[in-house]
C-alpha positions as CSV (number, residue, x, y, z in Angstrom):
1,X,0.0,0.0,0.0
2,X,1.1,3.8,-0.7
3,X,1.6,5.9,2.5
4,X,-1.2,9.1,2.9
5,X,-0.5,9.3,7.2
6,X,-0.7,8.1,10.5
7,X,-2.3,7.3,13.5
8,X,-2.3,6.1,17.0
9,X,-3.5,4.6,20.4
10,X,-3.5,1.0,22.5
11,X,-6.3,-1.1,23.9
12,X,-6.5,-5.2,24.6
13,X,-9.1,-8.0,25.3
14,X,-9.4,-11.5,24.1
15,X,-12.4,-13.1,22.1
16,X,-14.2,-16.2,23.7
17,X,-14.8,-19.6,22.2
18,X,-17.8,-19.6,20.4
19,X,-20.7,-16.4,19.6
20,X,-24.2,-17.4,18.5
21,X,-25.2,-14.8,15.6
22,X,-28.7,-13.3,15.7
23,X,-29.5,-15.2,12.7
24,X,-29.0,-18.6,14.9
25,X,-25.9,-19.3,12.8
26,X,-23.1,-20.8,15.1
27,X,-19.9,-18.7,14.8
28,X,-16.4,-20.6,15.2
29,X,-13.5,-19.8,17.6
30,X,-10.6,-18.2,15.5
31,X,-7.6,-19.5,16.6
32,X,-4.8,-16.8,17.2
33,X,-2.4,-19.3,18.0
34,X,-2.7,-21.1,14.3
35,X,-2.7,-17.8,12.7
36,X,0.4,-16.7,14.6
37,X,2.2,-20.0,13.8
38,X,1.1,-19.2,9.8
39,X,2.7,-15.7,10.3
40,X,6.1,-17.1,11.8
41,X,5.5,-19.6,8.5
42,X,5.9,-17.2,6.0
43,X,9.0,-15.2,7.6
44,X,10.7,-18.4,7.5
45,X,10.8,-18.5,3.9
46,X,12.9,-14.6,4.5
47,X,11.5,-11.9,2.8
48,X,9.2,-12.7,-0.3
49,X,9.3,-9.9,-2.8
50,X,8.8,-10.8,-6.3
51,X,11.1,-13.0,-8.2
52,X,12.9,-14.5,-5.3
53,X,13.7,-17.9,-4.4
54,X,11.4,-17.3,-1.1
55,X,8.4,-15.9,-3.2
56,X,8.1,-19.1,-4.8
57,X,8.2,-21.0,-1.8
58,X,5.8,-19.2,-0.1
59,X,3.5,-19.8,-2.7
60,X,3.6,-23.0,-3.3
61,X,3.3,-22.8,0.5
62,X,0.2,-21.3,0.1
63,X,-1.4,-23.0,-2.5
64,X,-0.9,-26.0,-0.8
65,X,-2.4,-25.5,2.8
66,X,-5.4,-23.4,1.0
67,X,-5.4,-26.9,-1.1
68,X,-6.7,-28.6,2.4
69,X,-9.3,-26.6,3.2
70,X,-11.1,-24.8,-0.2
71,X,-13.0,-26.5,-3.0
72,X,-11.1,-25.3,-5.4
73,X,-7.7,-23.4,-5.8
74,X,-6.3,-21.8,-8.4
75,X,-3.3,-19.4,-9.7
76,X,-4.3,-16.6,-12.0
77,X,-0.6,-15.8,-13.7
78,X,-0.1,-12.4,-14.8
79,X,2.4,-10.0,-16.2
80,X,4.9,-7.9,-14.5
81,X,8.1,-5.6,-14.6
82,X,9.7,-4.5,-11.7
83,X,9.8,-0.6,-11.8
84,X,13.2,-0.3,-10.5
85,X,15.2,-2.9,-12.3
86,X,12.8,-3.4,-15.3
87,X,12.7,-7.5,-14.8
88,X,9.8,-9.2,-16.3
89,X,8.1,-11.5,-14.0
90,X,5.5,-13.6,-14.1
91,X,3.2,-13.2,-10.5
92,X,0.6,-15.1,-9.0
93,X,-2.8,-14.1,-7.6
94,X,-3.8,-17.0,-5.5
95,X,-8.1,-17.8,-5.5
96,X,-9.4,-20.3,-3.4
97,X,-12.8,-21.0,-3.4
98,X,-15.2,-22.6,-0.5
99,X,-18.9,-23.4,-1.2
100,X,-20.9,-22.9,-4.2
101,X,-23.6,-20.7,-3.3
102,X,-24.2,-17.7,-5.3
103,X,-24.1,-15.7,-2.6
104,X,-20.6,-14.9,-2.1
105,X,-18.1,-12.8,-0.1
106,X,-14.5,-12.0,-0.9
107,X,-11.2,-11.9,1.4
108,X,-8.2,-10.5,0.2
109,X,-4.4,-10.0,1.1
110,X,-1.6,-9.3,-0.7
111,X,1.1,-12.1,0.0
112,X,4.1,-10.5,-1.1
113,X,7.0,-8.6,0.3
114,X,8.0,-5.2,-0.4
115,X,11.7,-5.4,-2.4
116,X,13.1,-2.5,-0.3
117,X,13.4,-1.3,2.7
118,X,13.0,2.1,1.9
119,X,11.8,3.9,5.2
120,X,14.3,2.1,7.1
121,X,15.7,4.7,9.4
122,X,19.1,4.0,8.3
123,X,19.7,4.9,4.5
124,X,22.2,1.9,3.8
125,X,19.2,-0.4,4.6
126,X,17.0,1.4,1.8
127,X,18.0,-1.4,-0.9
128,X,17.5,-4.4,1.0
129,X,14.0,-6.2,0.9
130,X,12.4,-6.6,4.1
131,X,10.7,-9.8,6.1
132,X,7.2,-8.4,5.7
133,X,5.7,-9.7,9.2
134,X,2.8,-7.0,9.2
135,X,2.9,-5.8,6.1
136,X,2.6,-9.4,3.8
137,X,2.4,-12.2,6.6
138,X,-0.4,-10.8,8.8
139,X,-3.5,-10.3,6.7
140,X,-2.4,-13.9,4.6
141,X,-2.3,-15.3,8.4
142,X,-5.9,-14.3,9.6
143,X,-7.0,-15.5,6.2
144,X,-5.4,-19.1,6.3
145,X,-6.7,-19.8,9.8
146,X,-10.4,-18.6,8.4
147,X,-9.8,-21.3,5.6
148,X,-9.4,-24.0,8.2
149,X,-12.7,-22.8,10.0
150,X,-14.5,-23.2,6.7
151,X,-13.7,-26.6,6.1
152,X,-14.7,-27.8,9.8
153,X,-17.5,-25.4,9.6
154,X,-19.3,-24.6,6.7
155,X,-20.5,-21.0,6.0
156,X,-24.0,-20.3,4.5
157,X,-22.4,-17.8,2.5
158,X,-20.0,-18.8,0.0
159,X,-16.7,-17.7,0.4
160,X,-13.8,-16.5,-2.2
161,X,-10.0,-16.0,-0.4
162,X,-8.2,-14.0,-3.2
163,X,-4.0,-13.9,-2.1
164,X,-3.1,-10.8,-4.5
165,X,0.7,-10.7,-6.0
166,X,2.8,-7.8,-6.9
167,X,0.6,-5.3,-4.7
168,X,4.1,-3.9,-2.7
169,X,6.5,-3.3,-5.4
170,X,5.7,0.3,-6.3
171,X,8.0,3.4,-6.3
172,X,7.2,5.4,-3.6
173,X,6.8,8.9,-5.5
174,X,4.2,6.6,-7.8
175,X,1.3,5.1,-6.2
176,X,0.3,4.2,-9.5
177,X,2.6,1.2,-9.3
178,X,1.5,-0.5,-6.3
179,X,-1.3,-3.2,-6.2
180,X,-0.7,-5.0,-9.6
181,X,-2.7,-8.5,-8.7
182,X,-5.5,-6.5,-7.2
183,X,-5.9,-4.6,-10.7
184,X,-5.2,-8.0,-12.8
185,X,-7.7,-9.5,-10.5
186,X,-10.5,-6.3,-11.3
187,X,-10.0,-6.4,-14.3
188,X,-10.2,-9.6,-15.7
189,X,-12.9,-10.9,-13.5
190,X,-15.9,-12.2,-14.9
191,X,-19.3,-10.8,-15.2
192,X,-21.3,-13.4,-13.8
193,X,-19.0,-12.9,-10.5
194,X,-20.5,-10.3,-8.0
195,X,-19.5,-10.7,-4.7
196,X,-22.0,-8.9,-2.1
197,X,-18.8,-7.1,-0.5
198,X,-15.0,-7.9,0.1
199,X,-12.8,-7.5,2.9
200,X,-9.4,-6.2,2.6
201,X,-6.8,-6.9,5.7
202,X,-3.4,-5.2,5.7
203,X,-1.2,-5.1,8.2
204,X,-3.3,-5.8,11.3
205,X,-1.0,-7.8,13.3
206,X,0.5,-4.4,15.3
207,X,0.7,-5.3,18.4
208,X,0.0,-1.4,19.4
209,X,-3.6,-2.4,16.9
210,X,-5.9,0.5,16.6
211,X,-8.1,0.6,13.5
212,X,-9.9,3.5,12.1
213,X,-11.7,3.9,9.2
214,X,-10.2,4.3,5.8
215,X,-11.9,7.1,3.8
216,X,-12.2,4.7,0.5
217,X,-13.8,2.5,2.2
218,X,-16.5,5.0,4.4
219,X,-17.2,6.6,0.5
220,X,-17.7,3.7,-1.6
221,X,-18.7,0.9,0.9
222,X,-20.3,2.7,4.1
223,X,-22.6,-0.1,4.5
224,X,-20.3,-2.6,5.1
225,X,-17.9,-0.2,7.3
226,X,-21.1,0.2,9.3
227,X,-21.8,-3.4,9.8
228,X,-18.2,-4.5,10.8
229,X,-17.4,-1.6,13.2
230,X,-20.9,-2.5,14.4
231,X,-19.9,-6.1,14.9
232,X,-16.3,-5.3,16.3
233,X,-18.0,-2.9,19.2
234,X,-20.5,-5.8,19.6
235,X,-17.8,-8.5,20.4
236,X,-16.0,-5.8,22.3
237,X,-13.2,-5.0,20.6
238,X,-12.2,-1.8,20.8
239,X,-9.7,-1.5,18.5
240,X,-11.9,-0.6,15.9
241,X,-12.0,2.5,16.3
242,X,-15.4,4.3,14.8
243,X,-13.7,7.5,13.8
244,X,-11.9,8.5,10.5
245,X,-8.8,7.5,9.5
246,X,-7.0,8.4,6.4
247,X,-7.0,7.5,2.5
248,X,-4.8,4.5,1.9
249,X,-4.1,3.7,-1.9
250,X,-4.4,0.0,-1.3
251,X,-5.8,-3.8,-2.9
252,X,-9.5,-2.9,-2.3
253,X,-9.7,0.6,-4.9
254,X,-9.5,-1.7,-8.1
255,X,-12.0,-3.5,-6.5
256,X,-14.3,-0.8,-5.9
257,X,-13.6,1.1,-9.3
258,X,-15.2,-2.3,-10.9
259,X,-18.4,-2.4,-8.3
260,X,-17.3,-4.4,-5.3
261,X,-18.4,-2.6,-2.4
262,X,-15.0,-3.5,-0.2
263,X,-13.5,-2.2,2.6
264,X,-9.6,-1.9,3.9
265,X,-9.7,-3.2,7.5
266,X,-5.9,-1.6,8.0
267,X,-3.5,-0.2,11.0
268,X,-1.6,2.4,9.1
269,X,0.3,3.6,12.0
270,X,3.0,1.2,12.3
271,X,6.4,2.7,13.1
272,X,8.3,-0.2,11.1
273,X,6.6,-0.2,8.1
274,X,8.8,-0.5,5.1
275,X,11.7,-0.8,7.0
276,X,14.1,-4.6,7.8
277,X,12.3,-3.9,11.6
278,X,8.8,-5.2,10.2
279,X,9.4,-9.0,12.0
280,X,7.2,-11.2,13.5
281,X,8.2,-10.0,17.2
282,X,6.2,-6.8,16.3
283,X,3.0,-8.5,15.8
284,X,0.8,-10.3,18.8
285,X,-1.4,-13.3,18.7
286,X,-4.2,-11.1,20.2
287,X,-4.4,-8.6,17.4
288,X,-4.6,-11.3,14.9
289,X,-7.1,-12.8,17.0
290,X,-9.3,-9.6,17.2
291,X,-9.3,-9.0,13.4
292,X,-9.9,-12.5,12.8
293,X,-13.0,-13.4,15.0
294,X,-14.5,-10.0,13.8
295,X,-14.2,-11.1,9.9
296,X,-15.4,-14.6,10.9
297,X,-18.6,-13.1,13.0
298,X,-19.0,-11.1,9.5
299,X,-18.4,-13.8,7.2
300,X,-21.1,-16.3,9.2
301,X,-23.8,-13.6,10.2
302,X,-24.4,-12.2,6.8
């Protein structure tokens, strides 16, 4: 994602075992400790930015463990050239799909790694790609362990978990070049496929987690902002915070510019970002589990 601004604040609690919906619907336990174990997964592989020995592990990585869980997974290949050292690549968004029911949702990450460091404080580091805890491992994470939960416990709503590629290799003086498997994805999706909303989660393992609202996401999809702040303040999370945030040029606009009313559940303020600092000791098991039992309570209530 491109930088707009900042902001920050603390807060804690941890989500019980199981929440009955007011629809009846039984809503699963998210489990922190799997999704934390899927983040320490990916950093193992070392950072992940396009064209890399680790970027093709992880996916693989991926493709398999969505392999246990969806109906169907797929790789949707597309074109690429690195912006700095005009490479052409050929990326990966990852699509795995759970239930066949028209009604459908999407959940998105982007699962690779920015190639440099380029807010590292010290300017020797600005070459270097970084491990991508937060900003890669964490959103990927909460999605995984909500893949699992689908496959022990079927969702009435079907369910599409799209992995984008290439969304963290941009300039930074050129926004334009960020999120290249998200517009791939918008792009060349099909007509008959119109998901009722999509979620975007990007880096929402801080452990210092405070979410506000994105501005894209309170314009184009206020509905759905409505309904998940609702949710979070109903499970008592008060991380999500109901107040503005800031614009964030992220996975979810190409989205919206072709109809899909999603939002960008996203802690912006996170002093590591971009920088070799961003490793899993800066993320908690408790933020992941506060995003994730919010999207599942979403995901099964709708």
């Amino acid at each position: 994602m491109h930088n707009r601004s900042f902001i920050i604040s603390v807060s804690s609690l941890v989500i019980g075992i199981l929440v009955s919906s007011c629809s009846g619907q039984t809503v699963p336990q998210f489990d922190a400790r799997q999704a934390y174990n899927y983040l320490l997964k990916q950093c193992e592989f070392g950072p992940r930015p396009p064209g890399s020995t680790a970027h093709q592990k992880t996916r693989q990585f991926l493709v398999d463990e969505l392999s246990k869980f969806a109906d169907k997974v797929r790789l949707q290949p597309f074109p690429f050239t690195n912006y700095q050292t005009k490479q052409q690549l050929i990326l990966h968004n990852i699509i795995a799909s759970f239930g066949k029911q028209k009604k459908r949702i999407l959940l998105a990450a982007h699962w690779d790694t920015r190639p440099w460091a380029d807010m590292d404080p010290d300017p020797q580091n600005h070459n270097k790609p970084i491990i991508g805890a937060n900003d890669g491992a964490s959103g990927v994470a909460v999605l995984l362990e909500i893949a699992r939960l689908l496959k022990s416990h079927p969702c009435p709503n079907g369910i599409d978990i799209v992995l984008f590629d290439g969304e963290d290799s941009g300039r930074a003086d050129h926004p334009e070049e960020f999120s290249q498997g998200a517009k791939y994805f918008a792009k060349n999706k099909t007509f008959s496929y119109n998901p009722k909303f999509g979620i975007l989660l990007d880096m929402i393992g801080d452990s210092d987690l405070q979410i506000y609202i994105e501005q894209y996401s309170q314009h184009y999809a206020p509905h759905i902002v409505k309904q998940v702040w609702g949710i979070a303040e109903g499970l008592g999370v008060p991380e999500f915070i109901p107040e503005p945030g800031h614009a964030v040029i992220d996975d979810h606009l190409p989205l919206l510019e072709v109809g899909i009313p999603c939002i960008d559940i996203i802690d912006f303020d996170y002093p590591y970002w971009h920088t070799l600092e961003d490793t899993p000791d800066k993320c908690s098991l408790e933020s992941l589990e506060k995003v994730g039992q919010v999207v599942v309570e979403v995901i099964y209530r709708r």
